[in-house]
C-alpha positions in Angstrom: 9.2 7.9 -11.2 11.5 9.5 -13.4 14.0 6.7 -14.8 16.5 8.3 -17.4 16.9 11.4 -18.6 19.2 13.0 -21.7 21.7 15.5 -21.0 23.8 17.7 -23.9 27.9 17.7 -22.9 30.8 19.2 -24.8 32.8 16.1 -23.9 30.1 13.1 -23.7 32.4 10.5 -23.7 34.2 11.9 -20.2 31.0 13.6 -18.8 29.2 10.1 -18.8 32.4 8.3 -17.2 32.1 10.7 -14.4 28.2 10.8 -13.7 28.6 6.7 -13.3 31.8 7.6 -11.0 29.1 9.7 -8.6 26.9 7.0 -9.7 28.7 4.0 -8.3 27.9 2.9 -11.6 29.2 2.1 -15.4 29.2 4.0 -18.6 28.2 2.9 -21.8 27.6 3.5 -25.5 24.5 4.1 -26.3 22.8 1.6 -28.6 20.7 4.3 -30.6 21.3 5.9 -33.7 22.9 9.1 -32.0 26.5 8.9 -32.8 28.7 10.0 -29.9 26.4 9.5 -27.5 26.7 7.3 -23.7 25.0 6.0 -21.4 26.0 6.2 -17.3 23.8 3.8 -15.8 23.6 3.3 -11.7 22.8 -0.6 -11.4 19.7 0.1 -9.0 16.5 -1.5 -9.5 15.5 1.2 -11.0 17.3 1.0 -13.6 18.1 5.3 -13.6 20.4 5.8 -16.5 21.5 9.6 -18.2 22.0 9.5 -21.5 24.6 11.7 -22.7 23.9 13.3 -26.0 27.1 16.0 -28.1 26.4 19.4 -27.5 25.0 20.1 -30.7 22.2 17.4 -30.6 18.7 18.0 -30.8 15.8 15.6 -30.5 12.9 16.9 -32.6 9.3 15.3 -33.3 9.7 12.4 -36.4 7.5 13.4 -39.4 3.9 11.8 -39.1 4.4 8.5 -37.2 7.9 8.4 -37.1 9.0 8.4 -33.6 12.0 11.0 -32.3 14.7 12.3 -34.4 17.7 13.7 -33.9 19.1 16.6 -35.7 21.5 19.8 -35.0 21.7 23.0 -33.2 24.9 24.6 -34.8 24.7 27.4 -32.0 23.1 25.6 -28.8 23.1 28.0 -25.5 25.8 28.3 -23.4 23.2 27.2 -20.1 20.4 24.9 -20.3 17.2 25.3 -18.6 17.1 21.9 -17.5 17.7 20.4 -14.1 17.2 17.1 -12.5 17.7 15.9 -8.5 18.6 12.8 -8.3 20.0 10.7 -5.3 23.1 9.2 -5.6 25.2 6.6 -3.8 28.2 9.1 -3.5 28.7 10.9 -0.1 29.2 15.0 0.0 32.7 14.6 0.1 33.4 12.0 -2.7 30.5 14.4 -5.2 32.8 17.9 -4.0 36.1 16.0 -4.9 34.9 14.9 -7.9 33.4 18.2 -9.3 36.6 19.8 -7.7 39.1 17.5 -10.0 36.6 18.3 -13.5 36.7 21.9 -12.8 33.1 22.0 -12.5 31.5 24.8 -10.6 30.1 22.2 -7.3 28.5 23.7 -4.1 25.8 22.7 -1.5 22.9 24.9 -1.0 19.8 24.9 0.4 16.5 25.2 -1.4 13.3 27.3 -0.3 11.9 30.7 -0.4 14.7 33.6 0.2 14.8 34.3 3.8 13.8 31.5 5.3 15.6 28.1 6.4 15.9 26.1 3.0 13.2 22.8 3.0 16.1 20.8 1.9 19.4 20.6 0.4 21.4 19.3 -2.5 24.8 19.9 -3.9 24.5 21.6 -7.3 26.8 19.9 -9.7 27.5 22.1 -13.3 28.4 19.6 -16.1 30.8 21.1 -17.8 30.0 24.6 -15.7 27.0 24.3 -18.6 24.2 22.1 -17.4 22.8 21.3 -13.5 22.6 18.6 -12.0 21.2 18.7 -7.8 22.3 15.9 -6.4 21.9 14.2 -3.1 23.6 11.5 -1.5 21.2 9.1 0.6 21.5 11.1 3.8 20.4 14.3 2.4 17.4 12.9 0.6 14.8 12.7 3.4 14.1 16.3 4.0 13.1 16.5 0.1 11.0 13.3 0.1 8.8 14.5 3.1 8.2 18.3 1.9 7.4 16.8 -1.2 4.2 14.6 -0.7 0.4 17.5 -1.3 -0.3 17.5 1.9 3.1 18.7 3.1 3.2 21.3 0.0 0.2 22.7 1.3 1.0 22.6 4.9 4.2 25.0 4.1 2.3 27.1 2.5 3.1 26.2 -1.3 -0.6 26.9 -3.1 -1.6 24.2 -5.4 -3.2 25.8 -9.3 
């Protein structure tokens, strides 16, 4: 189970007030050494969290045993091939709203193989029309969680290595 994971946002600050918004959670500072960086952190059991790193930020090996460091991209990309799904406790209509008032690109689509009936769907959400998030509110979950167990992989024709 994936519990956090680190996004890079022009705006951190702002971006990580809205992800707890669709949350139903809070936003945070972060207590590492990564100035400018948050934390939006759902309140579930789970304890899922996205950390939300400045733009520029990289996170490189330490030297030796040193664990993670962070350092700078003076030019990063303007996408990011990164994505995440994640379920959230916002409904369709409260995520579109919310992506409609940031400006950010947010549409539901379906996911599968071109041509045929998508295996499930979540609404793609573009921090900062830069990085994706697919997100899906508890009643659009279900279709994902089924397809995605071997058997059922297999069973729709997705060939394991």
């Amino acid at each position: 189970m994936i519990r956090h994971v680190s996004i890079p946002a022009r705006d951190p600050a702002h971006v990580t007030i809205v992800l707890a918004e669709i949350m139903k959670g809070r936003a945070f500072h972060f207590p590492g050494n990564v100035p400018g960086a948050y934390m939006a952190v759902s309140g579930d059991a789970a304890g899922t969290m996205i950390e939300v790193y400045p733009y520029t930020t990289t996170a490189e090996p330490g030297e030796g045993d040193a664990p993670v460091e962070t350092g700078a991209n003076p030019a990063p990309p303007a996408y990011w091939p990164f994505h995440l799904l994640m379920t959230v406790a916002s409904d369709e209509t409260e995520i579109l709203a919310i992506g409609a008032r940031e400006g950010w690109r947010t549409r539901r689509f379906g996911r599968g193989a071109p041509g045929t009936p998508p295996f499930f769907e979540v609404i793609e959400l573009w921090v900062e029309n830069s990085v994706m998030l697919e997100l899906a509110p508890e009643d659009m979950i279900a279709p994902y969680e089924r397809l995605i167990q071997m058997d059922q992989l297999e069973a729709a024709g997705i060939a394991p290595l």
